[in-house]
N, C-alpha and C positions, 0 to 999 in steps of 0.2 A: 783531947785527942792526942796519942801520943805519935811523936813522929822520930824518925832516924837522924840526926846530924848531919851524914856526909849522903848528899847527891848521890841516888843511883846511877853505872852505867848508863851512858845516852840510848845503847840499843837495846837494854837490856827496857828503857823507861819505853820506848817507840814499841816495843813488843807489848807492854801492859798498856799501854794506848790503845792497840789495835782489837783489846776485850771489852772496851768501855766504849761509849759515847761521852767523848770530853766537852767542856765549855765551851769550847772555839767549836764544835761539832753539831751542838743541838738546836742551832737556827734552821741551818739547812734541812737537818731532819724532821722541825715541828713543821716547817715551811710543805715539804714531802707529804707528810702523813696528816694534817691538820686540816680540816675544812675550814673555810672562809667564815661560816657560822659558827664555828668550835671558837676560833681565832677572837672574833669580834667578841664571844661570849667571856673569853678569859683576860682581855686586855682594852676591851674597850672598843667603840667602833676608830677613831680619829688614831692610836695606836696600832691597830689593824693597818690600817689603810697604809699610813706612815712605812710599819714592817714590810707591808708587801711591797711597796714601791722602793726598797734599798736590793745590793746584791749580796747576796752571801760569800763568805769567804771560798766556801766549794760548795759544790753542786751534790746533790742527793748520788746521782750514777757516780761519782768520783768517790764518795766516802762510802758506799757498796763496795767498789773494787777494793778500795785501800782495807777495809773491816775483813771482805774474804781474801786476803791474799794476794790477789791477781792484779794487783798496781803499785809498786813502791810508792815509799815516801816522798814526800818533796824535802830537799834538802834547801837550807838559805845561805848565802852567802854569811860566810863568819864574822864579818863584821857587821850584818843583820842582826844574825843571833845573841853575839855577845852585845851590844849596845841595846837589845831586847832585854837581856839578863842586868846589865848594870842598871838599865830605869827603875827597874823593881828596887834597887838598892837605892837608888836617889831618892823613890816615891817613899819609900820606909824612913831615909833621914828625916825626908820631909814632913813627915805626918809625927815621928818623935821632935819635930820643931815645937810642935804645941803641948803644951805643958797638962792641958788634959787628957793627952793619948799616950796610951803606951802600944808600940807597935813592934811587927818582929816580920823578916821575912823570911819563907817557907821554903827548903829544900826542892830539889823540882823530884818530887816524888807522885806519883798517881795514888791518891785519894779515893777506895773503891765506899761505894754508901750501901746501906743496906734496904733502902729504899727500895730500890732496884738491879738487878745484876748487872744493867749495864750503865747502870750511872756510878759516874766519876768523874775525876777532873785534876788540873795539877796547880794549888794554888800558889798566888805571887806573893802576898802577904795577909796575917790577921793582924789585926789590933782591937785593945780595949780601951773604954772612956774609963778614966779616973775620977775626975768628977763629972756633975751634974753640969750639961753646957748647951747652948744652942749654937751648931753648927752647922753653918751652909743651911742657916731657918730649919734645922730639923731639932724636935727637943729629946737630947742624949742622954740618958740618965746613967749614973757611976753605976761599973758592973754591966753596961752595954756592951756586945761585941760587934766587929764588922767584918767582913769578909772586905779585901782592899783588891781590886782587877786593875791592871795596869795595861795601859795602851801607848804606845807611840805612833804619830798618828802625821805623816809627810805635809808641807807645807801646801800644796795644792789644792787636796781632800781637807784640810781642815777651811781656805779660803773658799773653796769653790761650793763647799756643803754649809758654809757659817754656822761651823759648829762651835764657835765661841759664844755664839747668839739665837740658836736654833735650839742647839745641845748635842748631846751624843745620839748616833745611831741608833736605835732600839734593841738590831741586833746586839750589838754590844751590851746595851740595861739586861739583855735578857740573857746571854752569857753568865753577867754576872749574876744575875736572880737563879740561875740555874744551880749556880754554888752555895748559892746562900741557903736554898731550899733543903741542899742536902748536910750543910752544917746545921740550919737550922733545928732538925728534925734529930738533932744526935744533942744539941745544948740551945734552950730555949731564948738564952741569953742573945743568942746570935739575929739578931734585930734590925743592922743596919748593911747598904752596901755603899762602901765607898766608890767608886769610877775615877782612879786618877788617868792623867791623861796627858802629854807630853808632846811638845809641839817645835818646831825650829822659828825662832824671832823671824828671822826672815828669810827669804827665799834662796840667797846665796850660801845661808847654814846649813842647807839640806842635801848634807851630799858625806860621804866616807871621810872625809878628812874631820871633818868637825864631829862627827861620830866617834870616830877614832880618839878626838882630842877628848872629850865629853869621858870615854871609856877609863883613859890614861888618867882625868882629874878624880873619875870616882877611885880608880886603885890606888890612887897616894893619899885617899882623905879628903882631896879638897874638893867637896860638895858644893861650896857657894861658887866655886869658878864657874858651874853647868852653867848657871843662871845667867852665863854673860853669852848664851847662845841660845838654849831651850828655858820657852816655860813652864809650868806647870800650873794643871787647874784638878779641881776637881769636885766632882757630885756626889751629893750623898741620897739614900732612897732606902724607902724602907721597907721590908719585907714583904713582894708581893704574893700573897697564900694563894688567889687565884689561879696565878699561872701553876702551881705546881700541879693538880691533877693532868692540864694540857701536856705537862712535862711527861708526867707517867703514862700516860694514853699514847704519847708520842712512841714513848721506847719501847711500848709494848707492840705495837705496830711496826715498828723499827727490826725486832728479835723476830716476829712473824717473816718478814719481808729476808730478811736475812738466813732463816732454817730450811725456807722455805726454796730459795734459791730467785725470791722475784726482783728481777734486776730493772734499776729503775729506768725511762728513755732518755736518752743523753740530752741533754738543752744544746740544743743545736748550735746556740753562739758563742759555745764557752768549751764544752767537750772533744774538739775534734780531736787534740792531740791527747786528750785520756784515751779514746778511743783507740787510737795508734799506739799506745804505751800498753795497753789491755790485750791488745790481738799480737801483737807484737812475737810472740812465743809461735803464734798459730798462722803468721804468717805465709808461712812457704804453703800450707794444707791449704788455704784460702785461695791462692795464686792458683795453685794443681787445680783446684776444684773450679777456677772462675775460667782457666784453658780450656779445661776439656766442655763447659757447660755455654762459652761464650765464640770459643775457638782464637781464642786470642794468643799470638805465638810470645812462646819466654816469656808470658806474664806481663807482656805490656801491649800498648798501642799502638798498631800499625800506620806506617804514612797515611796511606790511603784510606785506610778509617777517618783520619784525621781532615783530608783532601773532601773525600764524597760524605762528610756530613753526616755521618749513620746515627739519626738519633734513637736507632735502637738499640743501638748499644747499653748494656747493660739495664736492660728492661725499661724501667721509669727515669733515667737520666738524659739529660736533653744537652748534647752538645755544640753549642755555633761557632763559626771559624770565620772572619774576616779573611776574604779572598785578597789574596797581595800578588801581583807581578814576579815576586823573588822569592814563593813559594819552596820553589823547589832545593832553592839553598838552603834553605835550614834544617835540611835531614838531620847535619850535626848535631845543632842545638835541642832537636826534637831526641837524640841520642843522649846529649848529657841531662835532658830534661825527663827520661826515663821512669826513673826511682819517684820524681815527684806526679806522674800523671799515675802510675799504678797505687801510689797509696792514696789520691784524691777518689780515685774509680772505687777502688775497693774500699772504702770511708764512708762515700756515698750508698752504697749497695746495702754497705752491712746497715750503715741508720736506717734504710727503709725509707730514704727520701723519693718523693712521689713528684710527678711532674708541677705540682701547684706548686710546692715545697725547695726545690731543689729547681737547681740550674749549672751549667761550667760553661763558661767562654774560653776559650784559646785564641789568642791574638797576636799579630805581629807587633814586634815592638822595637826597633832598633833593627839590629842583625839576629834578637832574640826571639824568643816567643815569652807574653806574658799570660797567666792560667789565673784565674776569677772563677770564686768558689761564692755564689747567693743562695741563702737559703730563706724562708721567713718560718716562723712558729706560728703557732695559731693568733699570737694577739696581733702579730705584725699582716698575717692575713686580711685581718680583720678589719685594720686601721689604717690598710694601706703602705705600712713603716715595711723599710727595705734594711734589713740587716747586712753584710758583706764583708766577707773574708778574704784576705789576698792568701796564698800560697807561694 
């Protein structure tokens, strides 16, 4: 596969992005489109179970808007990104440490396959075995290739998941399976996938300064200094063929869903402020049109709505107000509190949250008012579990 030397354009890479479904993309999307029997049938049941119970990086509704336009990018803090960018370079020194690999790392370019129109991806690095070896108990034979996925992965999430000892995510195996399949299918040779994976020794390394330091020892060379803050591990795994029809079934479903204009429901405990970055344009028409339909003045909440408890307000939203003695002081606060009760109101409305679903308390709190936004989803229904968002 031939590739370009010099790095395209960042916007220019985020626009060829936004044509594909990338690796860091296609969890959330099989998770979307996949049935629990599809799932179980391509990975296994105890793999199944495993993937459903992690979270995805974004949400099915959040990578719809981001594919049709109608949601910016997330941007990461620069020393996120660039300390993202130098581990690839650290996992490459690393992996040409051993005298059976020869390893190279990859341009950040978008990789389109022919697989699929929307599959693609931007890889971190390839490598190939020179000789015959057993690595990490896999048997590598000279002339193997691997596709290499690199993670860095915060001290907390690696403690609190024991994934020193458990292993990695799934989402992530299947990220990188998702590349593999599509180099696969282009050189048969491509056989293995590496998972490196990059961790802070201890919990006081985990923070911008030692990132910083870590960035500053890969640009002068010196690689073995990381090692006196971050370590590195990693898995190797070999090509699962299984998954790849789930893959292609998924994107086909994915291009449906997408031509078709069907927008997925938001996950109530993760989307509110995609929600609010989506309507965001169509705001003011949304206000006009909840005035005239609600009678609500300037697009917000009246004292006295707020006073006599109208839980009919806004059709299925159920508002309660602890009665306080010094009510009537906080007109103010209920004035600078404005901007935040019209976008909870209209958040609520536009999800479609239904009284089982949905609730807002307004309460005194000091000389303030404090606003509690619950909602449950169906499993939390179900199980009794109470999810809860402050605003």
């Amino acid at each position: 596969m031939e590739k370009s030397q010099a790095p395209i354009e960042e916007q220019e890479w985020l626009a060829q992005r936004k044509k594909i479904v990338g690796a860091s993309e296609i969890s959330a999307i099989v998770r979307h489109t996949i049935s629990e029997d599809e799932l179980e049938k391509a990975m296994g049941k105890q793999s199944k179970e495993s993937y459903l119970s992690e979270s995805d990086f974004a949400t099915a509704y959040e990578l719809y808007h981001l594919k049709k336009g109608t949601l910016e990018s997330k941007t990461f803090p620069p020393i996120l990104s660039e300390f993202g960018h130098k581990m690839e370079l650290y996992a490459n020194n690393w992996l040409n440490s051993f005298e059976f690999i020869k390893s190279e790392c990859q341009p950040q370019e978008v990789l389109k396959s022919d697989l699929h129109e929307l599959a693609g991806y931007t890889p971190d690095v390839f490598c190939e075995f020179t000789n015959d070896m057993f690595f990490k108990s896999k048997d590598c034979k000279k002339g193997d290739k691997a596709v290499v996925e690199v993670k860095t992965i915060n001290y907390f999430k690696t403690k609190s998941e024991k994934v020193e000892d458990a292993g990695l995510p799934f989402q992530y195996i299947m990220q990188g399976q998702y590349q593999l399949m599509q180099e696969n299918s282009k050189d048969s040779n491509y056989k293995w996938l590496i998972m490196c994976w990059i961790t802070p020794q201890e919990h006081r390394f985990d923070n911008d300064f030692y990132k910083g330091k870590a960035v500053g020892y890969i640009d002068c060379g010196e690689f073995d200094k990381v090692s006196e803050f971050f370590d590195i591990h990693c898995d190797v795994y070999k090509v699962y063929k299984t998954l790849h029809p789930m893959f292609i079934t998924s994107l086909d479903r994915w291009k449906n869903i997408l031509e078709n204009n069907i927008e997925p429901t938001p996950n109530f405990a993760r989307d509110g402020e995609i929600v609010s970055g989506v309507l965001k344009d169509s705001m003011p028409e949304i206000i006009s049109y909840c005035e005239v339909k609600y009678g609500i003045k300037d697009g917000y909440i009246p004292l006295n709505l707020l006073e006599n408890c109208d839980s009919n307000l806004y059709d299925s939203v159920k508002i309660y107000h602890e009665k306080c003695s010094e009510f009537s002081t906080l007109k103010k606060e209920i004035e600078e509190e404005k901007t935040k009760y019209k976008d909870m109101f209209l958040r609520a409305k536009i999800l479609g949250l239904d009284d089982e679903r949905f609730s807002l308390k307004v309460c005194k709190a000091g000389s303030g008012l404090t606003i509690k936004c619950s909602f449950k989803n169906k499993y939390e229904i179900e199980t009794g579990a109470v999810a809860t968002e402050k605003f």
